[in-house]
Backbone as JSON, one array per atom type, in Angstrom:
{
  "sequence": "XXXXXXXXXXXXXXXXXXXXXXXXXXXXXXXXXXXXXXXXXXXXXXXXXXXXXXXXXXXXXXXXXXXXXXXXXXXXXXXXXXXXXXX",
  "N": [[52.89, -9.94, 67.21], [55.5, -8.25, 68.91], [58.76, -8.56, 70.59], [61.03, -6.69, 72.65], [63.91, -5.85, 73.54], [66.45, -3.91, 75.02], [69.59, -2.67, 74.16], [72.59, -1.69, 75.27], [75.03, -0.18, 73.37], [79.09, 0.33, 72.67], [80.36, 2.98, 71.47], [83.08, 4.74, 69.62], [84.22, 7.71, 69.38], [86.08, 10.82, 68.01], [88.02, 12.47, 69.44], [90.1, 14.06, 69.33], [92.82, 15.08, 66.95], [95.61, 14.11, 66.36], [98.93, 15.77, 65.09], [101.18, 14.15, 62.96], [103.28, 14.71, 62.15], [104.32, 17.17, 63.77], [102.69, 16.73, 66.52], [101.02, 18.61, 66.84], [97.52, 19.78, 68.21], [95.37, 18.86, 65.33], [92.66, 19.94, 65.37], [89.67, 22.13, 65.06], [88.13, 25.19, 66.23], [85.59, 24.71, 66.45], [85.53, 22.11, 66.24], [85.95, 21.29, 63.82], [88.45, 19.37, 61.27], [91.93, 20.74, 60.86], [93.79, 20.45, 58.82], [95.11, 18.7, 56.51], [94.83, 15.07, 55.65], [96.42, 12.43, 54.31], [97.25, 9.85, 51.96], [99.17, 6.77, 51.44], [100.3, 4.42, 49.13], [102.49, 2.0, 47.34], [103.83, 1.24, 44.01], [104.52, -1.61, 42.18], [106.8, -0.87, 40.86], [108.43, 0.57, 42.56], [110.72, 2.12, 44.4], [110.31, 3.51, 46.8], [108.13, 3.22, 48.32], [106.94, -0.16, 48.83], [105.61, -2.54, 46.72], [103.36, -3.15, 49.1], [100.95, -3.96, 50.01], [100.07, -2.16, 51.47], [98.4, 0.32, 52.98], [99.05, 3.64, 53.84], [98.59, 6.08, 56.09], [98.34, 9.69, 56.88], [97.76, 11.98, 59.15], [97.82, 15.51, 59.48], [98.96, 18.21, 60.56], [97.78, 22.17, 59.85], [99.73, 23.86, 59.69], [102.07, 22.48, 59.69], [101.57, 21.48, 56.64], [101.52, 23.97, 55.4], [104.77, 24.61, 55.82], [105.44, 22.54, 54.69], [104.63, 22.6, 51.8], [105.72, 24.99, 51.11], [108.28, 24.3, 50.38], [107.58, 22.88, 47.62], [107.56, 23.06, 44.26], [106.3, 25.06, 43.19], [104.78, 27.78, 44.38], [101.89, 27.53, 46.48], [101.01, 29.57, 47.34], [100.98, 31.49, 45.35], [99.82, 31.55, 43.45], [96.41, 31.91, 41.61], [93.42, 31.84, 41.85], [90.35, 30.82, 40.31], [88.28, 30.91, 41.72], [84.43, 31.16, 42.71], [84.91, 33.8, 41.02], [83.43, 35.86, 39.1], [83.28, 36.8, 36.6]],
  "CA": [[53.37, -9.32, 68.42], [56.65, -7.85, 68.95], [59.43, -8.61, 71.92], [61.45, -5.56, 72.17], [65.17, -5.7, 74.42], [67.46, -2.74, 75.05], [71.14, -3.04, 74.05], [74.19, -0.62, 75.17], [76.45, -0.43, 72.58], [79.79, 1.09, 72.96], [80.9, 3.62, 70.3], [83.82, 5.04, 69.7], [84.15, 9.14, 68.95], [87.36, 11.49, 67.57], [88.09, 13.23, 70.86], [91.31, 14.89, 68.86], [93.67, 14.25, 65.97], [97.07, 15.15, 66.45], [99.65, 15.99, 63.8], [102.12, 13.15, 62.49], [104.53, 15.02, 61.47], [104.58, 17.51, 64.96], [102.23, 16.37, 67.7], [100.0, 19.41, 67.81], [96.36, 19.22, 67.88], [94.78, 19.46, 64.49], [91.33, 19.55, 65.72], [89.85, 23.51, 64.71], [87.64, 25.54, 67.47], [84.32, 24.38, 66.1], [85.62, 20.89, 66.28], [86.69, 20.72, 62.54], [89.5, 19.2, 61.18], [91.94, 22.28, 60.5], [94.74, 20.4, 58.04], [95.27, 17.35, 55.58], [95.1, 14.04, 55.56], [96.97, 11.65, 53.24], [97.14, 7.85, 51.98], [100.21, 6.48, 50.74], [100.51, 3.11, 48.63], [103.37, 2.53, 46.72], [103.57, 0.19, 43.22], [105.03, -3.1, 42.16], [108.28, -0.51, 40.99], [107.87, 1.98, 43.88], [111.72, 2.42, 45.09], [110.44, 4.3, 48.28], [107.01, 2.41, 49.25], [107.3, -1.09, 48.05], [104.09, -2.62, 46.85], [103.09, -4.24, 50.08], [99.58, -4.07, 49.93], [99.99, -1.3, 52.85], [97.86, 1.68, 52.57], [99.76, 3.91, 55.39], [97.44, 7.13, 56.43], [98.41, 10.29, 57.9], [97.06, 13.37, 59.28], [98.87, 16.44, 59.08], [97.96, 20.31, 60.79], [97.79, 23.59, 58.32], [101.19, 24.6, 59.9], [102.81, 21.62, 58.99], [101.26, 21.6, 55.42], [101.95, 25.43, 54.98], [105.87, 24.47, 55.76], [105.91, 21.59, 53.27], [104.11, 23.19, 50.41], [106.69, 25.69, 50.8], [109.77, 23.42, 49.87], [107.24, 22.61, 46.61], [108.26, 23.68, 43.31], [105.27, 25.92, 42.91], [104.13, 28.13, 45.62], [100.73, 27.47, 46.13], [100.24, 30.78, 47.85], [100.37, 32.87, 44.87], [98.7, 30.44, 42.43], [95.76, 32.7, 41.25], [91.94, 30.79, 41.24], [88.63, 31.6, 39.87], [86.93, 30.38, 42.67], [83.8, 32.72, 43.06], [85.04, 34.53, 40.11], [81.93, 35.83, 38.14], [83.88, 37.97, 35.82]],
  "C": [[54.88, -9.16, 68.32], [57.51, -7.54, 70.16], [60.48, -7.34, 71.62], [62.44, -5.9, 73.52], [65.76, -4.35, 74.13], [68.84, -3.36, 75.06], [71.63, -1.96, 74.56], [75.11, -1.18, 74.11], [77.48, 0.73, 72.76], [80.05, 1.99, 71.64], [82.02, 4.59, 70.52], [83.85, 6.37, 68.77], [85.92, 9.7, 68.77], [86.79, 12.07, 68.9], [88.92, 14.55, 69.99], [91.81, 14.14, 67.66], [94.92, 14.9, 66.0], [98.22, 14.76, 65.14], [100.84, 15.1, 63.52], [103.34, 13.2, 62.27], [105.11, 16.06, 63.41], [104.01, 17.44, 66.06], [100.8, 16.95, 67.72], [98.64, 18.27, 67.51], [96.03, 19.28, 65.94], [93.15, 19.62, 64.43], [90.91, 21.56, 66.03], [88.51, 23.46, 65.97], [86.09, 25.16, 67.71], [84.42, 22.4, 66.01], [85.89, 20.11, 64.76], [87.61, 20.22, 62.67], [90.85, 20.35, 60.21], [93.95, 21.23, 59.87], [94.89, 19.48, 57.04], [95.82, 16.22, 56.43], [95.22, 13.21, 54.54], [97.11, 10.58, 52.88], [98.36, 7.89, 50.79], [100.24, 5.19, 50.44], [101.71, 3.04, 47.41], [103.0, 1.23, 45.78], [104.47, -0.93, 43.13], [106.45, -2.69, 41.77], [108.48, 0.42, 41.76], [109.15, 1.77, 44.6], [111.53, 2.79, 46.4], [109.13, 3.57, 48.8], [106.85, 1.23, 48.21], [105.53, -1.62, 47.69], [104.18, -3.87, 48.02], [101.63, -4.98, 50.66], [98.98, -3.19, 51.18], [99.39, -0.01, 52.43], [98.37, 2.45, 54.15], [98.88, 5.25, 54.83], [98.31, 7.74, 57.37], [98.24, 11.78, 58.15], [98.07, 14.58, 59.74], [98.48, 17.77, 59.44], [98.64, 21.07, 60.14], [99.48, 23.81, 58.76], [102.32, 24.12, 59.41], [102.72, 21.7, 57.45], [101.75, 23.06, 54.8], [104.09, 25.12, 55.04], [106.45, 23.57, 54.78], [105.78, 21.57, 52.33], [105.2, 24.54, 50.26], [108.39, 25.58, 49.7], [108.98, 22.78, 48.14], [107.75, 23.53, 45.36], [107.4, 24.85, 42.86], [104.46, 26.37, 44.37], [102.7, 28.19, 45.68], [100.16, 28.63, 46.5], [100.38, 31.66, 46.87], [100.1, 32.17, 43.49], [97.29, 31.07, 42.59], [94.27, 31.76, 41.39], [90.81, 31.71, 40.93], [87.85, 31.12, 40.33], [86.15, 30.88, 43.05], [84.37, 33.89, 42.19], [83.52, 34.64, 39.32], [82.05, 36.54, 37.29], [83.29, 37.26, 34.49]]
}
């Protein structure tokens, strides 16, 4: 035989994710996520993130990412792919 109780459990849902670097939303109209997110750990000679055993996380919208891939040494916007190439 089998006793059977009901629980509530609470759970916790993304409502939004807003951007780290400028506030907005990054949360797209279908409820995607519409930019990058990043993890930073630095090593045991890591001048700028010391090794602390800190994994720091942060989310980032396209607008932001499109302005900081800019300042990169290689523009990624005219970087060529053969993605769906069937040539």
């Amino acid at each position: 035989m089998r006793i059977y109780k009901t629980e509530t459990k609470e759970m916790q849902t993304i409502t939004d994710i807003c951007c780290d670097k400028c506030g907005r939303s990054c949360m797209g109209t279908c409820g995607n996520f519409c930019g990058i997110k990043f993890c930073i750990s630095g090593g045991y000679d890591s001048p700028v993130f010391p090794d602390d055993n800190t994994v720091r996380e942060y989310d980032v919208c396209e607008f932001c990412v499109d302005e900081w891939m800019k300042t990169w040494a290689t523009d990624y916007r005219t970087i060529e792919t053969n993605i769906g190439d069937t040539k």
